[in-house]
N, C-alpha and C positions, 0 to 999 in steps of 0.2 A: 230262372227262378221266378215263381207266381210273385204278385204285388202283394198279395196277403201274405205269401212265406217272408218276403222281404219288409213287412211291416214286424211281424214278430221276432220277427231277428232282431228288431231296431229298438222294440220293444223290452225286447229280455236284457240287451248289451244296454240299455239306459239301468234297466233296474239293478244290472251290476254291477255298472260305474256309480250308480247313485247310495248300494249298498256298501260297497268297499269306501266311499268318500264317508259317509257315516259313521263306519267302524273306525277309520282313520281318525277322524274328527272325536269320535269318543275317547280313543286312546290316551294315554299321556300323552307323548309326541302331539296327538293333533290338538290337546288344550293349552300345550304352549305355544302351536304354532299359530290356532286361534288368536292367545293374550298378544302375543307377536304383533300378532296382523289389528288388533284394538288399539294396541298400542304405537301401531306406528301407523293407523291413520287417524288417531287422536293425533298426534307427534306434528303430520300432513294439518290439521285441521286450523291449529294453532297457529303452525306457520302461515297458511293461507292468509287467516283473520290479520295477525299480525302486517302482511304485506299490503292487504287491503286499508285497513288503518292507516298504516304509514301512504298508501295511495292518496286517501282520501283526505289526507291533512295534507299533502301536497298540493291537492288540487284547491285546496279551500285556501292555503296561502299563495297559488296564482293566482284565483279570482278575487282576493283582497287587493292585492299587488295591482292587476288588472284594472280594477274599481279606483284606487287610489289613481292613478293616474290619468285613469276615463274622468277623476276627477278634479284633476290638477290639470286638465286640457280641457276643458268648459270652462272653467274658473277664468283662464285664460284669454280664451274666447271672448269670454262677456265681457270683460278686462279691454279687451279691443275695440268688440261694437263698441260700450261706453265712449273712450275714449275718440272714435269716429265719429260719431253720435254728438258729441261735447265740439270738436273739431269743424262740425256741419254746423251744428250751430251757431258758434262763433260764427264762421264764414257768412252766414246769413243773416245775422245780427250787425253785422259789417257792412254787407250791399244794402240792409235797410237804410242802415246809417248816409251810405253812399246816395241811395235814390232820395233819400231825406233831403239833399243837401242840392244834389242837380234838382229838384223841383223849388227849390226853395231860388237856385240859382235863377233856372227859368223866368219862377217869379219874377224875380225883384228884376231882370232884363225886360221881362213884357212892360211890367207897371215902369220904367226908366222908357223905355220907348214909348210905352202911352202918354206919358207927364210930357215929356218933350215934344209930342206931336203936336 
């Protein structure tokens, strides 16, 4: 068979599948089965939204969940430094106090050993 016979073969068999799907479609039967098919992917459409909804309110009270406790752990954090922070200081306010006291020691040994010489 030519490639032109076999195009209009392909050509006529479209137009009379696409002519019988139309009469069907016009029929009664095909306008219920039309509302049918409306109706159950309106039916589809609903349910989707609805799961996506419920997804997305999911996902928005993990990243609350999430958030709350990324913020209860810095809180914590700084809670720490602080307290390290306060800890070093003391300690350093301590050896001031200490080297205060060996220079003051020093002192008063040098000036004792000077009077006495």
């Amino acid at each position: 068979m030519k490639n032109s016979s076999k195009v209009l073969l392909a050509m006529g068999a479209s137009a009379l599948v696409g002519g019988l799907a139309g009469y069907y479609l016009n029929s009664d039967n095909g306008r219920k089965a039309r509302k049918r098919a409306v109706k159950n992917i309106k039916k589809t459409a609903n349910e989707a939204t609805d799961k996506i909804n419920d997804m997305a309110e999911t996902a928005k009270t993990a990243i609350g969940d999430f958030a709350g406790q990324a913020k209860a752990y810095m809180n914590s954090i700084t809670e720490a430094a602080g307290d390290t922070l306060m800890a070093a200081e003391e300690k350093l306010e301590k050896g001031k106090e200490a080297a205060k006291a060996k220079v003051q020691s020093v002192k008063k040994a040098i000036m004792t050993n000077s009077v006495e010489s």
